[in-house]
N, C-alpha and C positions, 0 to 999 in steps of 0.2 A: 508437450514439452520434452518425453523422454526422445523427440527424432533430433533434436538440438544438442543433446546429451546435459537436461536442465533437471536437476531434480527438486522438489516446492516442496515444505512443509506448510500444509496449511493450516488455520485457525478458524474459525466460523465463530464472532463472539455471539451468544443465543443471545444476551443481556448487555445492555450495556449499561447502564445502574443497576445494580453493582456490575461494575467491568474486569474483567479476569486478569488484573495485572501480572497477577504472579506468573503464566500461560505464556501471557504476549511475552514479557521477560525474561521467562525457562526459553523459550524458541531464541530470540535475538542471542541469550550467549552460546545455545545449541550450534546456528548456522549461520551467528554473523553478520545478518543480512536480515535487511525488513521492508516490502513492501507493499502496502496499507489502500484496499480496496474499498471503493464509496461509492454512492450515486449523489451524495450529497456534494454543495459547492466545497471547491479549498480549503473557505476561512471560515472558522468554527466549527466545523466537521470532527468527526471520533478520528481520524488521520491524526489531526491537528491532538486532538488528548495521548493518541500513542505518541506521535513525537515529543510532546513535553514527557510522558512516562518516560521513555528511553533517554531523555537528556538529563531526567532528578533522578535517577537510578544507576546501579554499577550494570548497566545493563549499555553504558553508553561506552563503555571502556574493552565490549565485545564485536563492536561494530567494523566490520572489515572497511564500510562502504555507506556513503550519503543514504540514509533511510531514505525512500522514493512515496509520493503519494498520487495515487489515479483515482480522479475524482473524476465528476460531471463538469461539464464547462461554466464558465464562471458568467453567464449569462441567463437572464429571467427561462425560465422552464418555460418551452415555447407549445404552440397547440397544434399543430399539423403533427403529425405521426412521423414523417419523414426529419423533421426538423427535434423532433424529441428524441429517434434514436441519433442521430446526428451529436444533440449536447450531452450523450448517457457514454461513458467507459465502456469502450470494447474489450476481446480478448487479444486484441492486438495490442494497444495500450498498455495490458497489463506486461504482455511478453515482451514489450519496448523496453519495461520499468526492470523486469528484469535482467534483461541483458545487460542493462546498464549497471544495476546493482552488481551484476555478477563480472565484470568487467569484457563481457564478449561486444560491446558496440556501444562505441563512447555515443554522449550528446551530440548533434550538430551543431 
């Protein structure tokens, strides 16, 4: 990220009952920006509980920019090896989500 000129704070939750609100919330008024890596699908995923934290919080009122979530694809977890890395978040996805957050490479 630093040959982009991108600098990441990162988080790693260990737990997530109890989940680190107070953390995820210190970071987002920190640098603005948030976005929320999974292997799990979209809908009901920890993405999904940080974005409602960041929306019942003044933590929404620090946000330069659409919090971003990279998950797994939203299709049955498949068995071939090829077709599982396939529906799993790469490190290109996440650098996607950032550039976008950070406003270097709008959406298509």
């Amino acid at each position: 990220m630093g040959a982009k000129g991108i600098s990441v704070e990162v988080i790693n939750l260990l737990t997530l009952r109890p989940l680190d609100r107070k953390t995820v919330i210190e970071s987002v008024k920190k640098t603005g920006r948030c976005v929320a890596l999974e292997q799990g699908w979209p809908q009901c995923g920890i993405s999904s509980e940080i974005a409602a934290i960041l929306m019942e919080s003044d933590a929404f009122n620090y946000l330069d920019a659409p919090m971003e979530r990279v998950t797994g694809a939203d299709v049955p977890m498949p068995y071939a090896k090829e077709l599982e890395d396939a529906a799993l978040p790469k490190l290109d996805d996440v650098i996607a989500a950032i550039e976008r957050t950070t406003y270097r490479r709008m959406a298509a």
